[in-house]
Structure formats: C-alpha cells, structure tokens
C-alpha positions, 0 to 999 in steps of 0.5 A: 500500500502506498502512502502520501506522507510515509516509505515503507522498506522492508529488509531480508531480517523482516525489518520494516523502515518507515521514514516518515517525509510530508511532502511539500512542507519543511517539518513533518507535522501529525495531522488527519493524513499522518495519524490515519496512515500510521494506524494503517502502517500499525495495522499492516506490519502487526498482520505481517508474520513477516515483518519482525519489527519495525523502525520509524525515522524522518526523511528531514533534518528533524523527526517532527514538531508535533501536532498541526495547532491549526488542525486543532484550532479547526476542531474546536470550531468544529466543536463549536459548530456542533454544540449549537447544532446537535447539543452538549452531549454530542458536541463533548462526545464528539470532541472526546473521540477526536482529541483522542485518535493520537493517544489510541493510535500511539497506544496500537504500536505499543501493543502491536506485538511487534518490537518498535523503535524510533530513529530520532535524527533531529528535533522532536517535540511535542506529539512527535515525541509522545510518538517516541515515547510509545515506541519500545526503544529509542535511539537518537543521532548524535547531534549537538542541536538536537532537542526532544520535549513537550512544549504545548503548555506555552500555547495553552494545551498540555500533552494529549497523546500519553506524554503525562502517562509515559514520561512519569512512568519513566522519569522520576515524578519531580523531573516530569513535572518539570519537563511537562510544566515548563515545556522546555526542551532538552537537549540528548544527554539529559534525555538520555540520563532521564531513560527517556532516550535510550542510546545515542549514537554517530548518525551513520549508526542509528539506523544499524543500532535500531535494526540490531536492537530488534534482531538481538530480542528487543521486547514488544512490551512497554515497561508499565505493562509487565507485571510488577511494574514500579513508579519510578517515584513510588506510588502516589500515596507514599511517603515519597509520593505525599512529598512530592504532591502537596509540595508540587501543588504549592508551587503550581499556584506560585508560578501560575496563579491558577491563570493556566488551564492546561498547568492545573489539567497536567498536575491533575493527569499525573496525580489520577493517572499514576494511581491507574492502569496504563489505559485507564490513565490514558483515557484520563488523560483524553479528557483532561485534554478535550476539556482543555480544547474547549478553553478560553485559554487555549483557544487564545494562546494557539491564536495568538502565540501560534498561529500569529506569531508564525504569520507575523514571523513570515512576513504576513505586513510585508509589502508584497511588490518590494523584493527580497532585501538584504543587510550585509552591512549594518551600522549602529550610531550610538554603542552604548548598552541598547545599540551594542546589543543591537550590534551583538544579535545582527553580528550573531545572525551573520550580519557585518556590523559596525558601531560608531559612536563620540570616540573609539573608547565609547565605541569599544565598549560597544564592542566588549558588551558583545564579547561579556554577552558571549562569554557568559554563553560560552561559561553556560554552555550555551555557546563554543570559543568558535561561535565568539570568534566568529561574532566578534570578527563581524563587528568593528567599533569606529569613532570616524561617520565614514563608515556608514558608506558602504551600510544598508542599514543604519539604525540610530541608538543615540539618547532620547533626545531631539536635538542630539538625534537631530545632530547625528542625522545631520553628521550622517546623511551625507554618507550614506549611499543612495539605497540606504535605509535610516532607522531611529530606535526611539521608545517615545519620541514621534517618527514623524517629527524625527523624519523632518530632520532627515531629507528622503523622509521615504527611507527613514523608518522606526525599529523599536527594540525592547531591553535586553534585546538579547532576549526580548522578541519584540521589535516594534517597527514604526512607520511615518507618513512617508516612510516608503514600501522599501523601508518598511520590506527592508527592516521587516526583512531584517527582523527576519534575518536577526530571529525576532517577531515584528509588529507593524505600527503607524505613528503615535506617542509612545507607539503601541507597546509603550502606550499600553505598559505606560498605562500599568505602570501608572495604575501602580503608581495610582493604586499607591497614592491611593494608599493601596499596599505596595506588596499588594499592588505587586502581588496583585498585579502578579496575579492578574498574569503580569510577569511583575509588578508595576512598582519593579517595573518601573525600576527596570525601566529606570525612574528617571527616564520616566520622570523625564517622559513625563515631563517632554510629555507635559512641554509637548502636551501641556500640564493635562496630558499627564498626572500631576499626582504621579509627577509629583511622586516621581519628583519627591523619588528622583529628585529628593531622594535620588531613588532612579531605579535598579540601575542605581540600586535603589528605587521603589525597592532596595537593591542587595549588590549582586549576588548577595541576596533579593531586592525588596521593598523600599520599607520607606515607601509608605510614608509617601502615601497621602493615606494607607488603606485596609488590605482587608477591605480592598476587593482583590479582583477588582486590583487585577481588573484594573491593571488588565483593564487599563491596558485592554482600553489604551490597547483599542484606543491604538485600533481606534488610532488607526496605530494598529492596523492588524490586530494579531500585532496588538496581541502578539505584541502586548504579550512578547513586548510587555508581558501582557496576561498571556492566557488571555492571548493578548490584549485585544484577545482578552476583550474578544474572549470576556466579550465586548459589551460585558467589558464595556460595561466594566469600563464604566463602572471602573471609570465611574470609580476611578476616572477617565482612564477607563473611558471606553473609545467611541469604536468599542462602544459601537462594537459593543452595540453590535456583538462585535469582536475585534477578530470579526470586525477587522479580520487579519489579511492571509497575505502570502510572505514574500 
C-alpha cells in the first residue's frame, strides 16, 4: 500500500523502515493524513508474520514538531459548530473521540506485538515525541542541536497523546513535572540520563543500532505493562509520593496563579493517572485534554502565540511588490548598552556590523558588551570559543561617520533626545549611499517629527527594540507618513534575518507597546497614592498574569527616564496630558531622594549588590502615601481588573488610532513586548474572549470609580452595540510572505 506522507522498506531480517517525509512542507507535522496512515502502517506490519519489527525515522533534518495547532484550532470550531447544532452531549462526545485518535493510535504500536523503535535524527517535540515515547526503544543521532520535549503548555494545551502517562512512568515524578510544566526542551544527554532516550549514537549508526536492537530480542512490551511494574517515584500515596504532591501543588499556584488551564489539567493527569492502569490513565488523560480544547485559554494562546506569531514571523505586513532585501552591512550610531546589543544579535545572525559612536573608547565598549554577552554563553554552555570568534570578527567599533558608506542599514541608538538625534542625522546623511535605509530606535519620541530632520523622509523608518534585546522578541517597527514600501520590506526583512517577531505600527506617542505598559505602570503608581499596599499592588498585579509588578517595573525601566517622559510629555502636551499626582511622586523619588531605579540600586525597592541576596521593598515607601488603606477591605479582583483593564482600553484606543492596523500585532505584541496576561492571548484577545459589551460595561463602572482612564473609545462602544469582536470586525489579511 502506498502512502502520501510515509516509505515503507522492508529488509531480508523482516525489518520494516518507515521514514516518515510530508511532502511539500519543511517539518513533518501529525495531522488527519499522518495519524490515519500510521494506524494503517500499525495495522499492516502487526498482520505481517513477516515483518519482525519495525523502525520509524524522518526523511528531514528533524523527526517532527508535533501536532498541526491549526488542525486543532479547526476542531474546536468544529466543536463549536456542533454544540449549537446537535447539543452538549454530542458536541463533548464528539470532541472526546477526536482529541483522542493520537493517544489510541500511539497506544496500537505499543501493543502491536511487534518490537518498535524510533530513529530520532533531529528535533522532536511535542506529539512527535509522545510518538517516541510509545515506541519500545529509542535511539537518537548524535547531534549537538538536537532537542526532544513537550512544549504545548506555552500555547495553552498540555500533552494529549500519553506524554503525562509515559514520561512519569519513566522519569522520576519531580523531573516530569518539570519537563511537562515548563515545556522546555532538552537537549540528548539529559534525555538520555532521564531513560527517556535510550542510546545515542554517530548518525551513520542509528539506523544499524535500531535494526540490531530488534534482531538481538528487543521486547514488544512497554515497561508499565509487565507485571510488577514500579513508579519510578513510588506510588502516589507514599511517603515519597505525599512529598512530592502537596509540595508540587504549592508551587503550581506560585508560578501560575491558577491563570493556566492546561498547568492545573497536567498536575491533575499525573496525580489520577499514576494511581491507574496504563489505559485507564490514558483515557484520563483524553479528557483532561478535550476539556482543555474547549478553553478560553487555549483557544487564545494557539491564536495568538501560534498561529500569529508564525504569520507575523513570515512576513504576513510585508509589502508584497518590494523584493527580497538584504543587510550585509549594518551600522549602529550610538554603542552604548541598547545599540551594542543591537550590534551583538545582527553580528550573531551573520550580519557585518559596525558601531560608531563620540570616540573609539565609547565605541569599544560597544564592542566588549558583545564579547561579556558571549562569554557568559560560552561559561553556560550555551555557546563554543568558535561561535565568539566568529561574532566578534563581524563587528568593528569606529569613532570616524565614514563608515556608514558602504551600510544598508543604519539604525540610530543615540539618547532620547531631539536635538542630539537631530545632530547625528545631520553628521550622517551625507554618507550614506543612495539605497540606504535610516532607522531611529526611539521608545517615545514621534517618527514623524524625527523624519523632518532627515531629507528622503521615504527611507527613514522606526525599529523599536525592547531591553535586553538579547532576549526580548519584540521589535516594534514604526512607520511615518512617508516612510516608503522599501523601508518598511527592508527592516521587516531584517527582523527576519536577526530571529525576532515584528509588529507593524503607524505613528503615535509612545507607539503601541509603550502606550499600553505606560498605562500599568501608572495604575501602580495610582493604586499607591491611593494608599493601596505596595506588596499588594505587586502581588496583585502578579496575579492578574503580569510577569511583575508595576512598582519593579518601573525600576527596570529606570525612574528617571520616566520622570523625564513625563515631563517632554507635559512641554509637548501641556500640564493635562499627564498626572500631576504621579509627577509629583516621581519628583519627591528622583529628585529628593535620588531613588532612579535598579540601575542605581535603589528605587521603589532596595537593591542587595549582586549576588548577595533579593531586592525588596523600599520599607520607606509608605510614608509617601497621602493615606494607607485596609488590605482587608480592598476587593482583590477588582486590583487585577484594573491593571488588565487599563491596558485592554489604551490597547483599542491604538485600533481606534488607526496605530494598529492588524490586530494579531496588538496581541502578539502586548504579550512578547510587555508581558501582557498571556492566557488571555493578548490584549485585544482578552476583550474578544470576556466579550465586548460585558467589558464595556466594566469600563464604566471602573471609570465611574476611578476616572477617565477607563473611558471606553467611541469604536468599542459601537462594537459593543453590535456583538462585535475585534477578530470579526477587522479580520487579519492571509497575505502570502514574500
């Protein structure tokens, strides 16, 4: 029998090789084709008396990726379909049956009868990997680059295929639960010390090491279905067992809050599974994961942290007529801490790059900043000497603006200021050759006005990076009014090339991530003069789904720097643009107590020097509060409306501003930018998802309370007349990248 996505061979032993190779696409994924083949396959080499075992491996660079999330997105539209047509009953049971098909399917190999072993030559995560997982033997290439895990709690979903069966059973429960509620993946030698690879071999081996292990007597049984088969961890109501549960229910609620569906289904799987059967656990398993599919949460994060992330990724704003561009040589005016990382991430994605700044000194700097980078990834493991030399021979540090003539690029990293800016575009634009493009990366300063210093306004630009670049994966790329096609395909063509997720803004103040995370912080900020608890505002806010709290946050971002937005917000704007309360608390923080942030070592907490123990709380802090209120009488969701809320509002406030012209860029950019509630899928997402008229009505009781900050925008009362969403009035463009 022929198959679309697998090859079948069959050698003289009674070998069967399935390679698994999905045409037409770079990884192999498990959707309807794949899993319907491979219970065929199951099927044919089980009824086969020839066939004495089988080995599946990957025609690609990886084995796979997983399961196809848009096929999953699909069944949960399917469910949705059904429970209006036909009833809960039917819709659930429907649902149940077809979130299952993987595990029932994976569960036939390990019961076929015949030994089964996975060739792992690249990647495999995921669903790919619970393949593996109910394989009775695996053995992986010898590959350095090569990781195996289950990521799918950091869309929402958690394991569905037996990953929160199979994995306890092999690996003690403190590291599954780590593997499983992290999601991160590892690389083969710490697979191999859990046993969740068995052997590790040069990649011409693997497949003669998977054939041997079948002809020297390799057993088509799994483990936990041998009689007198044990935990690895005990059972779960032992004395290991009581150690490990209560404990890990603890600090499941620290770390998420009970915000993630998917982390409370896991620990659920794993508690009920262990004290069960294999199958019986499996099934537990299937309807923790239909539940799961059915949630808010997983609908918005697989929408959001997926399938938009992936768009955006591809080039889903790029302007489709420009062709491909290219940077072979970019330029970083200003080598200070911002553009020297700038300089590191191009460098380290193959691109020439050169830093200029005052004076060789500074420009050296810029310079040594990218060699500390790499050497604490190299102290880490992370990163080889090779890897150093090769990054830092791509970077030269000048003090001489000559340099800019032969660049592609040139990206302005110089001091938030007007007339400094205006000076280093006058210095550079005589150099630059003809089809160069010029881009500010300012954080508040509009693109508009910065461009009226510069002559060909068509290829001056915004991109926007978010500190520490090294690890943030936002760029915000701002557009001006006559920025050109070019310009724009250049930095998101660009963006590619460095491995970051754009999102495409028109001009404003404080463009689109600031505006919504300066309207967080400044909630903590008012919750304070209110008399609010410190510890309460950041918890609060941590509980809510924020990474931290706004007072921590603003220390990140530095006291100073925001004091002085505020004041160029207020000469611009004049006194009404800003709250003169907060100002005023600022100017009593910076000014009189010289209290600037972390960078100084003291702000709205108290900084130990590194190393020596955790910063907390400035213990002052409250007597600059005009009042103190009662903890005990303070309605605690009410706190974490008001920091989702205040951030939803700005955020369709931008829509309403035409900043934000694609609303997937809304939501993926609040949260890779400022770390908005992910679970929510965003800041648009949350709105769509609690329903716009409901959030309506919670703007005007919240803004009766406390002002006009929750003052709905014309736009989002309209929808709310309507029932509309965000995604069913302006639904995103399938564009195809370029």
């Amino acid at each position: 029998m022929a198959y679309k996505n697998f090859k079948i061979e069959t050698d003289g032993d009674g070998i069967a090789l399935v390679t698994w190779d999905t045409p037409g696409r770079s990884m192999n994924v498990l959707d309807e084709t794949s899993i319907n083949e491979l219970e065929a396959i199951v099927k044919q080499t089980s009824a086969d008396a020839a066939i004495k075992g089988v080995i599946i491996t990957s025609g690609k660079e990886a084995l796979s990726a997983g399961a196809d999330l848009s096929m999953l997105e699909g069944m949960s539209r399917s469910y949705a379909a059904a429970l209006k047509d036909k009833g809960e009953v039917a819709a659930n049971q429907m649902l149940f049956d077809q979130s299952r098909r993987f595990s029932q399917v994976f569960r036939g190999i390990e019961t076929s009868g015949k030994p089964w072993v996975a060739a792992i030559n690249g990647l495999a995560l995921g669903g790919g990997f619970e393949l593996t997982l109910s394989c009775h033997y695996r053995v992986a290439a010898e590959n350095p680059r090569t990781r195996v895990g289950l990521p799918e709690i950091k869309v929402g979903l958690f394991p569905g295929a037996g990953g929160t069966q199979r994995v306890p059973r092999i690996v003690p429960p403190q590291d599954a639960m780590q593997l499983l509620l992290k999601g991160e993946a590892i690389n083969l030698d710490r697979a191999k010390a859990l046993k969740l690879v068995d052997a590790v071999v040069p990649a011409a081996d693997m497949i003669k090491t998977a054939k041997d292990w079948i002809k020297g007597g390799g057993k088509a049984v799994a483990p936990w279905d041998e009689k007198g088969f044990k935990l690895p961890g005990g059972p779960v109501y032992s004395k290991a067992g009581m150690m490990m549960f209560p404990a890990g229910n603890a600090i499941f609620r620290r770390e998420t809050y009970d915000n993630y569906p998917a982390a409370r289904a896991i620990m659920q799987c794993v508690y009920e599974g262990l004290q069960l059967p294999i199958d019986a656990g499996l099934r537990v398993e299937s309807r923790y994961f239909a539940r799961i599919l059915r949630s808010k949460e997983a609908a918005a994060m697989i929408r959001s942290l997926f399938l938009s992330m992936q768009e955006l990724n591809k080039g889903a704003r790029r302007p489709p007529d420009v062709p491909p561009t290219k940077v072979k040589k970019l330029a970083v005016i200003g080598a200070g801490f911002m553009g020297a990382s700038i300089g590191y991430v191009s460098a380290r994605a193959g691109i020439e790059v050169v830093l200029i700044d005052r004076d060789q000194e500074s420009a050296d700097k810029g310079k040594a900043h990218a060699q500390s980078v790499i050497d604490d990834l190299i102290k880490k493991g992370r990163a080889k000497e090779s890897d150093r030399d090769a990054v830092l021979s791509r970077i030269a540090a000048s003090a001489d603006y000559a340099a800019l003539k032969d660049c592609d690029l040139i990206i302005e990293a110089v001091f938030e200021d007007r007339k400094v800016k205006a000076e280093t575009y006058a210095r550079a634009q005589p150099l630059l050759k003809s089809d160069a493009i010029f881009a500010s990366n300012t954080s508040t300063l509009p693109i508009n006005s910065l461009a009226e210093e510069f002559k060909d306004q068509g290829k001056f630009i915004g991109i926007h990076f978010f500190s520490p670049v090294e690890k943030m994966m936002l760029v915000e790329i701002i557009v001006g009014k006559n920025t050109g096609d070019v310009a724009l395909a250049t930095a998101l063509d660009y963006v590619r090339v460095i491995g970051k997720t754009p999102i495409v803004v028109n001009d404003s103040r404080g463009f689109f991530a600031n505006r919504c995370v300066l309207r967080f912080t400044a909630e903590g900020l008012e919750m304070l003069m209110e008399g609010v608890p410190p510890a309460m505002i950041e918890n609060t806010a941590k509980m809510a789904g924020m990474p931290v709290g706004p007072l921590s946050l603003s220390d990140e971002v530095a006291l100073d720097l925001v004091l002085k937005i505020m004041k160029a917000t207020e000469a611009d704007l004049g006194a009404n643009a800003i709250d003169q309360g907060q100002k005023k608390l600022l100017v009593e923080m910076v000014e009189k107590q010289g209290r600037f942030g972390r960078k100084n070592g003291k702000g709205f907490y108290d900084y130990p020097e590194k190393g020596k123990g955790q910063k907390s709380l400035w213990p002052q802090l409250g007597n600059l509060q005009p009042k103190k209120l009662d903890p005990d009488a303070l309605d605690i969701e009410e706190l974490k409306q008001r920091f989702l809320v205040v951030q939803a509002v700005e955020a369709a406030r931008t829509v309403e501003d035409h900043v934000i012209t694609d609303v997937r860029e809304a939501d993926v950019g609040s949260i890779l930018g400022f770390g908005f509630a992910p679970f929510t899928g965003g800041t648009l997402s949350y709105i769509d998802f609690m329903g716009t008229k409901k959030f309506v009505e919670l703007c005007h009781r919240l803004e009766a309370k406390y002002g006009s900050r929750f003052t709905p925008p014309k736009l989002l009362i309209d929808m709310a007349a309507k029932g509309e969403t965000f995604y069913g009035r302006f639904p995103p463009k399938k564009q195809a990248a370029a």
